[in-house]
Backbone as a ProteinNet text record, in pm:
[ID]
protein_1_A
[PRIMARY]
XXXXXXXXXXXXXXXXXXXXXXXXXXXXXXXXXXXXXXXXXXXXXXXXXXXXXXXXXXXXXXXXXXXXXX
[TERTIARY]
83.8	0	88.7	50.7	64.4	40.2	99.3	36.3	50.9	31.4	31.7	-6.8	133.8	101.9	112.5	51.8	55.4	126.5	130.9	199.3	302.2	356.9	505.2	513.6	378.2	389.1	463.9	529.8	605.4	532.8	571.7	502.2	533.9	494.1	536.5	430.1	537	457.8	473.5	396.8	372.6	257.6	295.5	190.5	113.9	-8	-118.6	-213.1	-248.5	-357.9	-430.6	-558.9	-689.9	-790.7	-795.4	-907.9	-1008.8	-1087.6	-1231.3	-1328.7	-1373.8	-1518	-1480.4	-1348.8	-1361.9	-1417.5	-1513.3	-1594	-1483.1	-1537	-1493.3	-1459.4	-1350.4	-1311.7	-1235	-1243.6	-1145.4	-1012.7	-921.3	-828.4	-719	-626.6	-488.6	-353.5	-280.3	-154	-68.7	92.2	154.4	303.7	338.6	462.7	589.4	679.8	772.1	887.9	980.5	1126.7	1228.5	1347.1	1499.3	1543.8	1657.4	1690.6	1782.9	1770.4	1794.2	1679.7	1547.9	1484.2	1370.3	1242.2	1136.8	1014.5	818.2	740.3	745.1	761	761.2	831.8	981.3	1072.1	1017.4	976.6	950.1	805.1	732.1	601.4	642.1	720	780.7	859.7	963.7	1016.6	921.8	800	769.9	650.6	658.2	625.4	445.5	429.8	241	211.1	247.4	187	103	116.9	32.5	-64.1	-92.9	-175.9	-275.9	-235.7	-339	-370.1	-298.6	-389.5	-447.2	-474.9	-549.8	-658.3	-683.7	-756.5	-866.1	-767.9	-852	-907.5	-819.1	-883.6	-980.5	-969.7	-1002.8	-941.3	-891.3	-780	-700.9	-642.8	-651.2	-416.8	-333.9	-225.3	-153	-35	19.2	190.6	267.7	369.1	414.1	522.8	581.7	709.2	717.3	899.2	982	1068.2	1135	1152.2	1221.3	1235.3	1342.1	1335.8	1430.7	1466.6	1424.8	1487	1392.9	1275.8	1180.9	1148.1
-116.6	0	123.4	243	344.9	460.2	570.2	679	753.7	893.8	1025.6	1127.1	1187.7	1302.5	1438.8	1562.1	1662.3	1764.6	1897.5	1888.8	1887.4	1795.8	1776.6	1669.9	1604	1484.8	1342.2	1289.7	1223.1	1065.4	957.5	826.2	776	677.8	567	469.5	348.7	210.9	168.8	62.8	-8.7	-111.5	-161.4	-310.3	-270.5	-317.7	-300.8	-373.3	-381.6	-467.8	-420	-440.3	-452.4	-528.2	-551.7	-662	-694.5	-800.5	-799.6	-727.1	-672.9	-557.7	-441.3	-439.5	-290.5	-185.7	-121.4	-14.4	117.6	172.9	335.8	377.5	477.3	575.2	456.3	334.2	301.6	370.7	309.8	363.5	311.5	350	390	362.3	222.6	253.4	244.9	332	324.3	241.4	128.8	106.1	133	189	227.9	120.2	145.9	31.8	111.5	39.7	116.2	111.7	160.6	181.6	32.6	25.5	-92.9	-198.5	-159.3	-238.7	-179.5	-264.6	-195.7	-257.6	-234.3	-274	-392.7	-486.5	-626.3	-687.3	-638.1	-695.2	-650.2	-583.5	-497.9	-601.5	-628.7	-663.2	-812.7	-852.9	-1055.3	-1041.3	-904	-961.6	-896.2	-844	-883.6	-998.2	-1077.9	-1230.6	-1168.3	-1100.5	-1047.8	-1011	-976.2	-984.2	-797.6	-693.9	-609	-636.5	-738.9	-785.2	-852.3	-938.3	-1015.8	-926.4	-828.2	-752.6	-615.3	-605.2	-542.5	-609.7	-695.1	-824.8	-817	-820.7	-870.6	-721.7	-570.7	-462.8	-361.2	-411.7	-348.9	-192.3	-222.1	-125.6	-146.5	-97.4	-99.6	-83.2	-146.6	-142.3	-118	9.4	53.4	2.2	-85.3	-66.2	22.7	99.9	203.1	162.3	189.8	117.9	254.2	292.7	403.6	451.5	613.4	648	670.6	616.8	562.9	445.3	385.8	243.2	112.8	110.6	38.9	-82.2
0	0	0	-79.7	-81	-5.1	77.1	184.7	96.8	54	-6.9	78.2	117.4	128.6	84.2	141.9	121.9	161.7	165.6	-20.2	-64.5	12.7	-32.6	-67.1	-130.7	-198.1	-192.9	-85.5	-51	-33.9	-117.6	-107	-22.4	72.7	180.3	155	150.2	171.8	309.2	307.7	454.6	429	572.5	580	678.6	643.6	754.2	846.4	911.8	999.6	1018	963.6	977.6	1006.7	1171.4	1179.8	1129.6	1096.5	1006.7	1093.6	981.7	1070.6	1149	1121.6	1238.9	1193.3	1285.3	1221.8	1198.7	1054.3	1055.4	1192.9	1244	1315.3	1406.3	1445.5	1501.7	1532.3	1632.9	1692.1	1597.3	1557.5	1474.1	1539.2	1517.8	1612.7	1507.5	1466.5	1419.5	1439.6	1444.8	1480.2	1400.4	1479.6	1412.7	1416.9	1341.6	1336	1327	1368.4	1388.3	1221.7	1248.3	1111	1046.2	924.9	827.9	866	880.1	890.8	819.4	821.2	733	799.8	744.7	794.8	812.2	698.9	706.1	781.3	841.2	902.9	1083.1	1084.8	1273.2	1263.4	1181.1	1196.4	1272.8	1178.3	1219.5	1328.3	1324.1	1467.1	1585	1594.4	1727.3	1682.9	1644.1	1629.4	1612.5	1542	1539.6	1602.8	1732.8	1879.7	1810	1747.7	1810.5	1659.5	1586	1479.9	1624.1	1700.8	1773.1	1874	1916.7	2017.6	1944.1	1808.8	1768.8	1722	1732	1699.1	1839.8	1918.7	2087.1	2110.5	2061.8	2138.1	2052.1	1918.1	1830.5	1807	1668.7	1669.8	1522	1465.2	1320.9	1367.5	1261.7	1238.3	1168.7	1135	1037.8	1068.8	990.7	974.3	855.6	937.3	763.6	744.4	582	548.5	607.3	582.5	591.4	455.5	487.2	361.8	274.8	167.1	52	135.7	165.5	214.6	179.8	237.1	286.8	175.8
[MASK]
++++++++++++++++++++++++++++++++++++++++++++++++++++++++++++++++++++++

């Protein structure tokens, strides 16, 4: 997936978690990662754990790659 922003137009990908059914306006957590790493890699090493507790609290999940890296 693609972010776009404004207006300095700048793309970011990332991986996301979205539990089934979560209604519109849900809560938003962003996890971040150290550097030489990216969404996919911070997502596996904490073994899913905030995929299943957005699952249990309802709550929606953004990993982001970094930039020019990711």
């Amino acid at each position: 997936m693609t972010l776009r922003s404004a207006p300095v137009r700048v793309e970011k990908s990332y991986r996301a978690f979205v539990p089934e059914g979560l209604p519109p306006g849900s809560p938003l957590l962003f996890v971040l990662h150290g550097s030489q790493q990216n969404g996919k890699v911070i997502r596996r090493a904490t073994g899913y754990g905030f995929d299943r507790l957005a699952e249990r609290r309802g709550f929606a999940v953004v990993y982001p790659d970094g930039h020019k890296r990711g």
